[in-house]
Residue, then its C-alpha position, 0 to 999 in steps of 0.5 A: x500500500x503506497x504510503x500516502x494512503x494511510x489514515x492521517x490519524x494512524x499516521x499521527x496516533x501510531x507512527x510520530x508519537x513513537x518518534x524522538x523528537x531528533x527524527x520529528x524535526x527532520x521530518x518537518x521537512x518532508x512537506x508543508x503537511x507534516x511540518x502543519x501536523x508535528x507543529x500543531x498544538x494538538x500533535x504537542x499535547x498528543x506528544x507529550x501524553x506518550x510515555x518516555x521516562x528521562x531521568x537529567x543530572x546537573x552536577x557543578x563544583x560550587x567553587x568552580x561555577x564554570x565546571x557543570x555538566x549536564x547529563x541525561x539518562x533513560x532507565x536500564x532495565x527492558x521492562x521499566x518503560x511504562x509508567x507503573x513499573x519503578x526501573x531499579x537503575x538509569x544509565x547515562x547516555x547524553x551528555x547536554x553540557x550547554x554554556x551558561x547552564x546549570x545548578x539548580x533545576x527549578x521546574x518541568x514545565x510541560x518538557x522545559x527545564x527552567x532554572x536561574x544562572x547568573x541572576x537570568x531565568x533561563x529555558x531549556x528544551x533538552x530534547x534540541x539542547x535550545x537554551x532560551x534567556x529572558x532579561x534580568x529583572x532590574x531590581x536597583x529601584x529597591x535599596x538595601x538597608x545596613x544588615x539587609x540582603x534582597x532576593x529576586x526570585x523566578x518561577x514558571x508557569x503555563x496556562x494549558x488552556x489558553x496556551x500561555x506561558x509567563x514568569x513571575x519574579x518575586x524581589x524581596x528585601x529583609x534583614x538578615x537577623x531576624x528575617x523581617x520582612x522590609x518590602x517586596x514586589x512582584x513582576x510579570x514577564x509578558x510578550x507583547x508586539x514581538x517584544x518580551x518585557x517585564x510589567x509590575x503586577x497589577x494591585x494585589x487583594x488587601x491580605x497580600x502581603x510584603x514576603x520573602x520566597x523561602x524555596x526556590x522551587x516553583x509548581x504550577x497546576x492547572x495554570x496557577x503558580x504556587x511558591x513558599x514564601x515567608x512573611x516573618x521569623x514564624x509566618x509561612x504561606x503559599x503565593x499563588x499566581x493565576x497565569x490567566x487573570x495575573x491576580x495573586x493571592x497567599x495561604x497560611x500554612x498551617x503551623x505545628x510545634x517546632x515550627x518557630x525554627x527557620x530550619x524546620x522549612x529545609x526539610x520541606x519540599x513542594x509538590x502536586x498530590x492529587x492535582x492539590x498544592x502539597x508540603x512533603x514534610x520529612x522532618x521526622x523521616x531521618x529518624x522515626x521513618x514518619x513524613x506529613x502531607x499537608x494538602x491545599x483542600x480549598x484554596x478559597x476558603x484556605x483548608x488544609x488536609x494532613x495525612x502521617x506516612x510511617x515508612x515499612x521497617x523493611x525500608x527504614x534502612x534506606x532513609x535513617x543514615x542520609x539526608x534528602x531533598x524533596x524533588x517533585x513527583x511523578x504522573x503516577x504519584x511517586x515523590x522523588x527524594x535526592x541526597x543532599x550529599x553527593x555519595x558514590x554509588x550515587x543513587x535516588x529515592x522512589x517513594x509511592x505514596x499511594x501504597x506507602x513503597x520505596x524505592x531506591x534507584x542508582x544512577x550509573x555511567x556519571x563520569x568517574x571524575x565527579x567523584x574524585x574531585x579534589x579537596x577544594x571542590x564542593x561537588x553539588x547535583x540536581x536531579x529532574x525527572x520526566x515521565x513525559x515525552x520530550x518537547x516540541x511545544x508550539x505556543x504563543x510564548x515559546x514558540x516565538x521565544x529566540x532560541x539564540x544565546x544573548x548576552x546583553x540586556x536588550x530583548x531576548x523575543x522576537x516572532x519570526x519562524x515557530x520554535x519548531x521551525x527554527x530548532x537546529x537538528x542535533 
């Protein structure tokens, strides 16, 4: 049968969203049809609903900031390639070292890494290895009082919906003593005649108050941002940021003994449990083997949810000797939980919550040379997992995004060819 008389939707449902993207990108070209088709919104979402687990590395000397590599690994084992079966290893196979890239990963969002270098919020598609960076938001207007530090925070969203992406910057002024809160403001990354730029927030509900982002770390769900932030030495709450309306709002987090300590929030991680904001608190993991779920119930009337998980005693041995940060969850609601220290064999947890199991995962093939590092080096690691296919996102934000590395201060936008035009074949 000649190949054009195959059904399109068999074409699209069976044959291209089996494909890497390297082979989607090449087969743009074929014709005006299928470059129509691999960038359509509906071919993305299609895409990135087919099951392709990643697992990306960022190791980098503290000490040394120009000596970071990034690394990209799939799961070793033949049988692990659906997204209920936990792979017991990943093994690297990419190296995607890219200049001006590195640290702490901040967000998935929809196939995109998102993370800050060099004080700019930076987007990166690891599929194409395309680095995107927005401007700095200027912050000279806020001056720093003696014994007062500023913070300028990033955090990613995206509006499935309406197909928006925007970013918020947080900037934020408190004394370092005692953490009072001085001021604080908030911007929005819009992009408005092919020119992208930063506005300030519109005026915010007569609760909204001045905060200091305690987590750098972001989630977005269902197009609403959310972020930790901290209002005084004993006062945490949730900001959250509607991408669709730009209207901003705060939740008190709940407080429990204990709480007064600023320490007790490094042991707090973010996440999204059952399509709900959710504070994994493992305080007492290390040693009682106990972790708390507080879960946003109902963000207008601002009720929260608590569920205690005790770890099997067969599992305890995997959590009473090391320190973990919390970084993020699966589609299929697995937290991952990372090692503070970076140790060899370098391995990562897999905690189901749903039915209370963990996992341990080792990553294999990281360059030996990491962990034989020389004294003056501070090795640190950052680990984002994606149970989603890799991108090709076409949308009115990114699409138009340029996919070209700038130094200088000017705009970083321009529309011109689609993101999926333009994107250079590995």
């Amino acid at each position: 049968m000649d190949f054009t008389e195959l059904p399109m939707d068999l074409v699209t449902e069976e044959i291209l969203t089996r494909l890497p993207v390297k082979s989607l990108m090449r087969f743009m070209c074929v014709s005006k049809l299928w470059l129509t088709l691999i960038s359509s919104r509906y071919f993305t979402h299609r895409f990135l609903t087919v099951p392709s687990p990643r697992l990306y590395m960022c190791l980098w000397d503290v000490n040394n900031y120009l000596d970071t590599e990034i690394l990209s690994s799939a799961p070793q084992a033949a049988n692990t390639t659906t997204t209920t079966t936990t792979p017991s290893a990943f093994l690297v196979d990419h190296d995607l070292t890219t200049p001006r890239m590195g640290s702490h990963i901040l967000q998935n969002l929809g196939g995109f890494m998102c993370y800050v270098y060099w004080n700019k919020p930076r987007i990166y598609n690891p599929a194409t290895r395309q680095l995107v960076t927005l401007p700095f938001k200027n912050s000279d207007h806020m001056t720093v009082s003696p014994g007062g530090k500023k913070i300028v925070s990033y955090y990613f969203g995206y509006d499935a919906l309406n197909h928006k992406y925007k970013v918020v910057s947080s900037i934020s002024v408190h004394l370092k003593q005692n953490m009072e809160v001085i001021s604080s403001e908030n911007w929005v990354f819009v992009l408005k005649g092919g020119r992208g730029s930063w506005k300030k927030a519109a005026p915010t509900p007569s609760d909204f108050c001045p905060h200091v982002p305690c987590k750098i770390e972001g989630l977005c769900i269902d197009g609403v941002i959310y972020y930790m932030a901290l209002l005084g030495p004993f006062e945490y709450v949730f900001v959250s940021f509607d991408v669709k309306s730009e209207e901003f709002n705060m939740i008190q987090v709940p407080r429990r003994d204990g709480d007064e300590l600023l320490e007790r929030f490094q042991n707090v991680g973010l996440l999204e449990y059952g399509g709900k904001p959710t504070l994994f608190d493992q305080t007492n993991l290390k040693d009682k083997g106990v972790v708390a779920l507080w879960s946003v119930e109902d963000a207008g009337s601002k009720k929260w949810s608590c569920k205690s998980l005790v770890v099997q005693p067969s599992q305890r041995h995997l959590v009473n000797t090391i320190t973990f940060n919390v970084k993020g969850i699966t589609q299929n609601g697995k937290v991952l939980l990372i090692p503070k220290d970076f140790l060899f064999p370098f391995h990562i947890l897999s905690y189901d919550i749903q039915n209370n199991d963990m996992r341990k995962i080792e990553i294999r093939g990281i360059p030996d040379r990491w962990f034989n590092m020389d004294e003056e080096a501070e090795v640190c690691v950052d680990v984002m997992f994606m149970d989603q296919s890799e991108s090709v996102i076409s949308s009115d934000f990114v699409s138009s995004l340029d996919w070209t590395e700038r130094d200088n201060h000017d705009t970083y936008i321009h529309r011109s060819l689609p993101l999926s035009v333009s994107l250079s074949i590995l």
